[in-house]
PDB file with one MODEL, atoms N, CA, C and O in Angstrom:
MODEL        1
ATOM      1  N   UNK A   1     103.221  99.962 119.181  1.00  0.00           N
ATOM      2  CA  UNK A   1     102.144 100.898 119.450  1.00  0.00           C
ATOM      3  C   UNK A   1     102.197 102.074 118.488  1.00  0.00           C
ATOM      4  O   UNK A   1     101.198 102.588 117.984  1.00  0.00           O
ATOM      5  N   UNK A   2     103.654 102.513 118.247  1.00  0.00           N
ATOM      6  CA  UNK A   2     103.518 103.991 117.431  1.00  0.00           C
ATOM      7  C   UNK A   2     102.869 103.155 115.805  1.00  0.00           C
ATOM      8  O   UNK A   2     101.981 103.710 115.158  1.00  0.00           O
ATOM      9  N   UNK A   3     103.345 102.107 115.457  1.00  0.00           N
ATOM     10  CA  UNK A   3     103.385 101.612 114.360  1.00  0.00           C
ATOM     11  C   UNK A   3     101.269 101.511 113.984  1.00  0.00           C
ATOM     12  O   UNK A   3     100.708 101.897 112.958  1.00  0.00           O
ATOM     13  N   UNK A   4     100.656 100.915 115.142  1.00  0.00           N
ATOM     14  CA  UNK A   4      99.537 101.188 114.818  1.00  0.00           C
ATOM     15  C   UNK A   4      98.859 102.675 114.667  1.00  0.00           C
ATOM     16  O   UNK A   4      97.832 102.793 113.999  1.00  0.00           O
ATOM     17  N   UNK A   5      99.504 103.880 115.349  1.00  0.00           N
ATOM     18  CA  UNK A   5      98.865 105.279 115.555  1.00  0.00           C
ATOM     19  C   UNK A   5      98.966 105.495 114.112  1.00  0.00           C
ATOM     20  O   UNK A   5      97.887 105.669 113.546  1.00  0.00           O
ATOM     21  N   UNK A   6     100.247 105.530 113.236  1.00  0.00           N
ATOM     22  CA  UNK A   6     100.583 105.665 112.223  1.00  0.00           C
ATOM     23  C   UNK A   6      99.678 105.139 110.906  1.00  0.00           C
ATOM     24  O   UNK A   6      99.275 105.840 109.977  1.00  0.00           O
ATOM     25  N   UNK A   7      99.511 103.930 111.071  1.00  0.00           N
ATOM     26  CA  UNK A   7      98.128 103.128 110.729  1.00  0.00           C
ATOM     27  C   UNK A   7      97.444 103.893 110.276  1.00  0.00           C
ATOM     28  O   UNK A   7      97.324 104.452 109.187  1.00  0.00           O
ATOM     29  N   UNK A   8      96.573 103.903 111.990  1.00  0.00           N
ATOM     30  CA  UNK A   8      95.398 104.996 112.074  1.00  0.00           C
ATOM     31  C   UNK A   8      95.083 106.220 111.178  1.00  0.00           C
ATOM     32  O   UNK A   8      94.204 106.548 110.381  1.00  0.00           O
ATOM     33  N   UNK A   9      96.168 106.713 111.664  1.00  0.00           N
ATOM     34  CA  UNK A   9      96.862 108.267 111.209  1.00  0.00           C
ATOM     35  C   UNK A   9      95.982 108.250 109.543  1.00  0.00           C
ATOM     36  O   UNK A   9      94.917 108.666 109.088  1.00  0.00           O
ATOM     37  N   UNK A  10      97.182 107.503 109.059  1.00  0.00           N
ATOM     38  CA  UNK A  10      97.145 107.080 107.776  1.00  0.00           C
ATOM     39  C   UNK A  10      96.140 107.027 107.137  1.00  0.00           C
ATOM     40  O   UNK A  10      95.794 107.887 106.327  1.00  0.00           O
ATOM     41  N   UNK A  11      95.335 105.695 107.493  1.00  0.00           N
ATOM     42  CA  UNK A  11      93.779 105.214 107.319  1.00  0.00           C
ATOM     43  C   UNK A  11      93.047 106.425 106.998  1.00  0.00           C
ATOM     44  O   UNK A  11      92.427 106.478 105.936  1.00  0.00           O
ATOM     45  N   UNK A  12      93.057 107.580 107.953  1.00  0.00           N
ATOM     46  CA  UNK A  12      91.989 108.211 108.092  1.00  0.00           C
ATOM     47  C   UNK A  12      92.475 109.405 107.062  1.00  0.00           C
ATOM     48  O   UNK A  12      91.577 110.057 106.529  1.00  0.00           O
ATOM     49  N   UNK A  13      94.296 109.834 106.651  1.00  0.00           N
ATOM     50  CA  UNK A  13      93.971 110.560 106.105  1.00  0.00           C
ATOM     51  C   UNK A  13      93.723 110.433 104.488  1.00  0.00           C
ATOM     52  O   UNK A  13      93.567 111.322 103.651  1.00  0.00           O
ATOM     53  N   UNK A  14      93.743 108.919 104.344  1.00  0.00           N
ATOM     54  CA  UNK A  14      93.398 108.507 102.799  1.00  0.00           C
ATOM     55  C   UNK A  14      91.938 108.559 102.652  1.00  0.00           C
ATOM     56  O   UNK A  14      91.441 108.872 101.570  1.00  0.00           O
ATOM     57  N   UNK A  15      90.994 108.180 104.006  1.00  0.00           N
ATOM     58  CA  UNK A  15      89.625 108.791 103.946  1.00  0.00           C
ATOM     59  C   UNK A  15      89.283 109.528 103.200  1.00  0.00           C
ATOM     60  O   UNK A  15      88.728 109.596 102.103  1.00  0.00           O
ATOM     61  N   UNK A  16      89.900 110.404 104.321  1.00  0.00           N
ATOM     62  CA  UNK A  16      89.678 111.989 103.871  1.00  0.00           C
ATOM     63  C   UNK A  16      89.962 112.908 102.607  1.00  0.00           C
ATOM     64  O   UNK A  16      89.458 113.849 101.994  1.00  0.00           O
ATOM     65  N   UNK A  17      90.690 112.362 102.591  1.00  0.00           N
ATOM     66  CA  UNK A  17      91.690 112.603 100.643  1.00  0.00           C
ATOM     67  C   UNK A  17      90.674 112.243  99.783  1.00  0.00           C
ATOM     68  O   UNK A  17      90.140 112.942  98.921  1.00  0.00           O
ATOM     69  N   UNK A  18      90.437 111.036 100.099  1.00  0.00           N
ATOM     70  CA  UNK A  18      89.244 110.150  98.687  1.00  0.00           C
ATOM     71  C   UNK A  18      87.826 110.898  98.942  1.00  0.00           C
ATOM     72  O   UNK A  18      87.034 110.958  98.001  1.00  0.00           O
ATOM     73  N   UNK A  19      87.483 111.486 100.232  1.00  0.00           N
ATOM     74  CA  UNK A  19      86.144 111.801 100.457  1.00  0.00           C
ATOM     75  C   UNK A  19      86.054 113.347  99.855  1.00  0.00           C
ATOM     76  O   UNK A  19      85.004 113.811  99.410  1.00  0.00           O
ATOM     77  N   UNK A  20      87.320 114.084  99.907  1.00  0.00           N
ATOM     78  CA  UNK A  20      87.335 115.634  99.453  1.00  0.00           C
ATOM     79  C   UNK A  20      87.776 115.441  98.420  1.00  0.00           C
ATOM     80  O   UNK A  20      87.719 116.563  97.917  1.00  0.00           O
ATOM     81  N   UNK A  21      88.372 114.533  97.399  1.00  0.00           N
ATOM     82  CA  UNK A  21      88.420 114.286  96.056  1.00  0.00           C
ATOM     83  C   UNK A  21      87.391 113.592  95.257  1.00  0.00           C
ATOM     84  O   UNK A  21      87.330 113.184  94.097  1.00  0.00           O
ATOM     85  N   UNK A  22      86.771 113.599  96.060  1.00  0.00           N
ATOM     86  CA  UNK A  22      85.702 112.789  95.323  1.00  0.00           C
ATOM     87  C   UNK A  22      85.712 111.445  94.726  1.00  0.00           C
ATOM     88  O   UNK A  22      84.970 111.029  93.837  1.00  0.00           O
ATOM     89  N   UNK A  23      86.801 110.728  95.431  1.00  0.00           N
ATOM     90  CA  UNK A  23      87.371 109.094  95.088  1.00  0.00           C
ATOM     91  C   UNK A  23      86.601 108.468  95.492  1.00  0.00           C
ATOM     92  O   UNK A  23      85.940 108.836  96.463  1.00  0.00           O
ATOM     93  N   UNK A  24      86.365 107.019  94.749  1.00  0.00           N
ATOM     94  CA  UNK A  24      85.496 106.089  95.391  1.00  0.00           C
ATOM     95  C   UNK A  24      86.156 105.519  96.516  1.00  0.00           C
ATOM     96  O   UNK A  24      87.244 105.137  96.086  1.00  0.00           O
ATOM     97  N   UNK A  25      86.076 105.275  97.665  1.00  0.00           N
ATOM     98  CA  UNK A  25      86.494 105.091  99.358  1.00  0.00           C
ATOM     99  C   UNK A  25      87.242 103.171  98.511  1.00  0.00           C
ATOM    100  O   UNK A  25      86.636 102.223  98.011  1.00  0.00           O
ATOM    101  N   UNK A  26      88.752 103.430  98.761  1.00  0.00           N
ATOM    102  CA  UNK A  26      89.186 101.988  99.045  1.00  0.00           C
ATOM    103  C   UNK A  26      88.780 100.644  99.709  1.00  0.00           C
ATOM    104  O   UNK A  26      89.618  99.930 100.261  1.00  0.00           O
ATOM    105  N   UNK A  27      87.644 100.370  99.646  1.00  0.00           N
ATOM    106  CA  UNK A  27      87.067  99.729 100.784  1.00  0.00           C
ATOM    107  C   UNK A  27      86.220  99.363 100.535  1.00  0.00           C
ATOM    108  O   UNK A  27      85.664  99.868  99.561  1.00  0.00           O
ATOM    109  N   UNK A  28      85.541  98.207 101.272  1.00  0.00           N
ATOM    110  CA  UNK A  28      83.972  97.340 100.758  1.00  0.00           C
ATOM    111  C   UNK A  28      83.036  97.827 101.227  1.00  0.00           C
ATOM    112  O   UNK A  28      82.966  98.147 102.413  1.00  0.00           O
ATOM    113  N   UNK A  29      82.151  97.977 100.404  1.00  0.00           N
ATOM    114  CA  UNK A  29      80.807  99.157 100.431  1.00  0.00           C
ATOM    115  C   UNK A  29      79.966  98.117 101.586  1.00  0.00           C
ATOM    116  O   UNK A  29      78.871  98.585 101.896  1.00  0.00           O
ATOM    117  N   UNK A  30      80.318  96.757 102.278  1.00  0.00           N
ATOM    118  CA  UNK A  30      79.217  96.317 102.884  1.00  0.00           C
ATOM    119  C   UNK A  30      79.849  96.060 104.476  1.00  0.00           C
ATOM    120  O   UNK A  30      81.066  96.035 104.660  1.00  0.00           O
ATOM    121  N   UNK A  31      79.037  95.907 105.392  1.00  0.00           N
ATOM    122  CA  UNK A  31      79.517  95.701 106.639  1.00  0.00           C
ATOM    123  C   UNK A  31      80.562  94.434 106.514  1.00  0.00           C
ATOM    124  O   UNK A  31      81.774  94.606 106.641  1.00  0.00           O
ATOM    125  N   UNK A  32      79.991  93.179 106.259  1.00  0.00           N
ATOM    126  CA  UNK A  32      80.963  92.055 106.136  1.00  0.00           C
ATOM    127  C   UNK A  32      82.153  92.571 105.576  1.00  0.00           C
ATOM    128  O   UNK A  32      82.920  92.998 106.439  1.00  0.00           O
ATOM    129  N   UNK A  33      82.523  92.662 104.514  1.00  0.00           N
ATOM    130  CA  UNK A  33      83.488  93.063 103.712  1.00  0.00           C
ATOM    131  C   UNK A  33      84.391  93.829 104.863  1.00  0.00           C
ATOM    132  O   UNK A  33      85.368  93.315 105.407  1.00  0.00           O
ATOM    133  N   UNK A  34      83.819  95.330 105.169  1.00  0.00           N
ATOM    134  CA  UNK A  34      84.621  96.179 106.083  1.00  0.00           C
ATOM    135  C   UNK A  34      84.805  95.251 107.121  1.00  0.00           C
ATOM    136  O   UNK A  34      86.029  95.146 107.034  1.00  0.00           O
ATOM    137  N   UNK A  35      84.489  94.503 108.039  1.00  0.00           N
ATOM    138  CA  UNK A  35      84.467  93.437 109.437  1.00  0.00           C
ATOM    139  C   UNK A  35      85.632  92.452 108.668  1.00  0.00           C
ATOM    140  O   UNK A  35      86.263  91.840 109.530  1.00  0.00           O
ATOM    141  N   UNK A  36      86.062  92.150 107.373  1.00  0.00           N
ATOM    142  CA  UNK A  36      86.881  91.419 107.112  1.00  0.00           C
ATOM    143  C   UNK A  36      88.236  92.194 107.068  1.00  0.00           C
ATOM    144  O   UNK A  36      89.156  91.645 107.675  1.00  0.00           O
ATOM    145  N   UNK A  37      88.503  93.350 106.465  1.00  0.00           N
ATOM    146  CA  UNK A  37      89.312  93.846 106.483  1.00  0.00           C
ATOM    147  C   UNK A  37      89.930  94.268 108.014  1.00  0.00           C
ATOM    148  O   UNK A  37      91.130  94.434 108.229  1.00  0.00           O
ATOM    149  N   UNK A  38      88.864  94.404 109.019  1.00  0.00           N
ATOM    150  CA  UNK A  38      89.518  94.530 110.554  1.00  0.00           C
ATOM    151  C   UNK A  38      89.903  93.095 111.157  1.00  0.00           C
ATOM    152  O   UNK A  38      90.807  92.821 111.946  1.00  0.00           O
ATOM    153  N   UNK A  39      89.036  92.334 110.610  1.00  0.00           N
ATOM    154  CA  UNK A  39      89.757  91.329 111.530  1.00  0.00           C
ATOM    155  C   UNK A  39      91.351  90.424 110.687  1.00  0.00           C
ATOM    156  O   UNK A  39      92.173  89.690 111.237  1.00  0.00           O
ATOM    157  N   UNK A  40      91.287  90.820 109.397  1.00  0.00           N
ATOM    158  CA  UNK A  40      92.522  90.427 108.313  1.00  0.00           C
ATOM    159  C   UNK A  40      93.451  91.466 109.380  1.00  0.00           C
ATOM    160  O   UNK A  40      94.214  90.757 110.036  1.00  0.00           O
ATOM    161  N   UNK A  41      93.594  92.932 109.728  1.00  0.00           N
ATOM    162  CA  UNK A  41      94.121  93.737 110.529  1.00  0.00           C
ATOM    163  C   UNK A  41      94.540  93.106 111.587  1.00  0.00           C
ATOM    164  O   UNK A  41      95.651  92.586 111.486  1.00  0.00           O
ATOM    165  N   UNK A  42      93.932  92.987 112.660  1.00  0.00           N
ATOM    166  CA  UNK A  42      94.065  92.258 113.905  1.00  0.00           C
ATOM    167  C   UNK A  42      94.520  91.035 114.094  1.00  0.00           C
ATOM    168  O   UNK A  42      94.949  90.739 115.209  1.00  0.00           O
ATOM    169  N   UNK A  43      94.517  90.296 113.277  1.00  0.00           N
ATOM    170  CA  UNK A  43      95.340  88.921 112.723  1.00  0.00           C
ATOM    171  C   UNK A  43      96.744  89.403 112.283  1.00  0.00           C
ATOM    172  O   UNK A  43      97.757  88.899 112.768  1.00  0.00           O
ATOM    173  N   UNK A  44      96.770  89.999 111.721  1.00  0.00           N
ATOM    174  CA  UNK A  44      98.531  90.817 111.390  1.00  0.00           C
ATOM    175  C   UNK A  44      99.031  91.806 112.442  1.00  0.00           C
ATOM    176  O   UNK A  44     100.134  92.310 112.230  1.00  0.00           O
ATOM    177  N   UNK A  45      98.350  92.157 113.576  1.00  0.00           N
ATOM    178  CA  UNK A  45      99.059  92.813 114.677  1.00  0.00           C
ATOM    179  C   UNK A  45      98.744  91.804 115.680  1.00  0.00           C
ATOM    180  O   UNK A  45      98.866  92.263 116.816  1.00  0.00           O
ATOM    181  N   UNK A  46      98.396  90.636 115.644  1.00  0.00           N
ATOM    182  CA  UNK A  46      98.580  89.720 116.715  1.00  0.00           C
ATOM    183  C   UNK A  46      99.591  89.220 116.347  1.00  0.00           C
ATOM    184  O   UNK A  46     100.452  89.061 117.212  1.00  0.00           O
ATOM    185  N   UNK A  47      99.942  88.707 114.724  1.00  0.00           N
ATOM    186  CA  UNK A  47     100.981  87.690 114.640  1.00  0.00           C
ATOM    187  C   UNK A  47     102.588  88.132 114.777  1.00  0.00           C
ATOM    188  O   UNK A  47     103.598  87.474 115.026  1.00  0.00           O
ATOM    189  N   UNK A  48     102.244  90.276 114.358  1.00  0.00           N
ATOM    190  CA  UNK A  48     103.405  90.525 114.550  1.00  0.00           C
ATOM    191  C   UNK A  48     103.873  90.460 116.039  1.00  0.00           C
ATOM    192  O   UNK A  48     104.948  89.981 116.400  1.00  0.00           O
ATOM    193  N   UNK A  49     102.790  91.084 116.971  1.00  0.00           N
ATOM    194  CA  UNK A  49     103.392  90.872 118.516  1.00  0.00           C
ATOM    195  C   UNK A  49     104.076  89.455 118.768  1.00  0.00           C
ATOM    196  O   UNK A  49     105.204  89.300 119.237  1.00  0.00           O
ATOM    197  N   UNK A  50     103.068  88.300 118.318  1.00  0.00           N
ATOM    198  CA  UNK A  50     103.645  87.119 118.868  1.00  0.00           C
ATOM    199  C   UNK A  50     105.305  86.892 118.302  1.00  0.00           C
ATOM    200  O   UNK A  50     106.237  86.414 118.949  1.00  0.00           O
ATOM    201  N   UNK A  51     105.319  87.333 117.076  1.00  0.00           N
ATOM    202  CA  UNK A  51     106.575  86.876 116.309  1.00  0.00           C
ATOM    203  C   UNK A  51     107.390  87.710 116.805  1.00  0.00           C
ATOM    204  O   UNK A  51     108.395  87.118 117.198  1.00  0.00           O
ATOM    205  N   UNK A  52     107.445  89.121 117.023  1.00  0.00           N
ATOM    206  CA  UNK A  52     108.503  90.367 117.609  1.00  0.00           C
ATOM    207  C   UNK A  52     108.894  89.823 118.431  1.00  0.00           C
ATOM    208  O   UNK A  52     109.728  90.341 119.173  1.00  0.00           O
TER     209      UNK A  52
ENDMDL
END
């Protein structure tokens, strides 16, 4: 659980970094693309629960 907050944490403050630096956002400019990267996510915190 802490391991995903951290994630989160994370995620949002590289956002934020790239959005007040004026970086192009790490990430796919289209819904699919972003919907792939969550469910590539959720596939790697299912497999770690099952495997832990």
């Amino acid at each position: 659980m802490i391991t995903a907050l951290v994630g989160i944490m994370l995620a949002l403050a590289i956002g934020i970094a790239c959005r007040w630096l004026d970086i192009p956002v790490p990430a796919p400019p289209r819904l699919q693309g972003a919907l792939l990267v969550v469910a590539m996510t959720a596939g790697f915190l299912a497999a770690d629960r099952l495997l832990g």
